[in-house]
N, C-alpha and C positions, 0 to 999 in steps of 0.2 A: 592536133597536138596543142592548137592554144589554148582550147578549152579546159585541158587536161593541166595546163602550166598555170591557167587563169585557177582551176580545181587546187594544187599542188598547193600556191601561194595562197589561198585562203587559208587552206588548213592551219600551214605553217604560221600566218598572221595569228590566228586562234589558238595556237600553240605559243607562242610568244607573248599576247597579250592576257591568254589564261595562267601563265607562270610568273607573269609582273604581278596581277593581282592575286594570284594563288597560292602564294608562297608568301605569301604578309613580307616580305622584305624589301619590295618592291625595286630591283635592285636594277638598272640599267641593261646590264648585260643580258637579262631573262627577255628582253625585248629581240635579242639579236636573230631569234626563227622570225619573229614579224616584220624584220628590215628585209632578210631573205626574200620572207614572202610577199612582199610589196616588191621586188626587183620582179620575180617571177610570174605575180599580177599583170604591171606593166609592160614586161615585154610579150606576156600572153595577148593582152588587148593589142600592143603592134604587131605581131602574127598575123591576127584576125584579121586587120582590115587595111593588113599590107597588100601586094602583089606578091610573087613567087620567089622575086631576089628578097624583097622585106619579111619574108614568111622566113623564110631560111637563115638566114642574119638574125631575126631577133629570138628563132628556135634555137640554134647554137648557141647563141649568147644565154640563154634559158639555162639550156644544157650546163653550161659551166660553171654558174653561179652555182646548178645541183651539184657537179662536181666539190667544188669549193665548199660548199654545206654538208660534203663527206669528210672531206679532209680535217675542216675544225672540228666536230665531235671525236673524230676517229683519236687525232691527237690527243684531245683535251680529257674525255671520257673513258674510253678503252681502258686508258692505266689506272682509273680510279673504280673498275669494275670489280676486280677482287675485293675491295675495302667494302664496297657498294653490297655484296655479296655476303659478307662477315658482321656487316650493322656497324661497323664504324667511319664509316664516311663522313666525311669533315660536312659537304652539303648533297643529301641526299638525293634533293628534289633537284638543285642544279644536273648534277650527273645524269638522272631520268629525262629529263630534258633535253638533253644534249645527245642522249642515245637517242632517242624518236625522232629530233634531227635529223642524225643521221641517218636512221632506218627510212624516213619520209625524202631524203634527197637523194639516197642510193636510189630507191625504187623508183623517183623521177627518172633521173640520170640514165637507167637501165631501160627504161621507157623511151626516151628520147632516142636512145642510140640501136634499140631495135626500129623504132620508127624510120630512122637517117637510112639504115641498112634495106628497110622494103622499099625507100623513097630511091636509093640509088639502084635498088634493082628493076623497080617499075622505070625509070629512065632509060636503061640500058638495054630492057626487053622492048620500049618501045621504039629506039636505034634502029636496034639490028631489024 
């Protein structure tokens, strides 16, 4: 799983810093997937070369930040999708952006928490 978070937070870095300079606007807030994915980065490499309690603590803490990175496009995007859809969206490429976002921290997120689910059942199977 840190691999996969260390994987996740690139992309999003690349998505972030492709839409500061891709969008000629160069506009602060087009940064905001590469702050994501710099959180996601970092707590990838503390996973890695945690133990079991720091694997776990900095995988959660992963998890949530993906959480978090559903919720702002979900908000912010969603409602500007019909517009998006019709060609009159105020900023096109903003919105684009903010969906893939989204779509790139759901699928983390969804990730993490099928991973939590085998990680508490390999536990429990090897209890009993």
């Amino acid at each position: 799983m840190a691999q996969l978070s260390m994987t996740f937070g690139g992309v999003l870095i690349l998505l972030g810093v492709g839409g500061y300079f891709g969008t000629g606007r160069s506009s602060m807030t087009a940064l905001i997937p590469a702050f994501f994915g710099i959180a996601l980065v970092v707590l990838g490499a503390i996973a890695a070369r945690s133990g079991q309690r720091g694997r776990m603590i900095a995988m959660h803490l992963a998890a949530l930040i993906g959480l978090v990175g559903i919720i702002g496009p979900a908000v912010q995007a969603l409602p500007k999708v019909g517009a998006l859809i019709a060609g009159n969206a105020e900023r096109p490429a903003a919105i684009i952006l903010q969906l893939v976002m989204g779509i790139l921290c759901a699928a983390f997120t969804a990730l993490c928490v099928r991973s939590f689910i085998a990680a508490r059942r390999s536990r429990a199977a090897n209890v009993a």
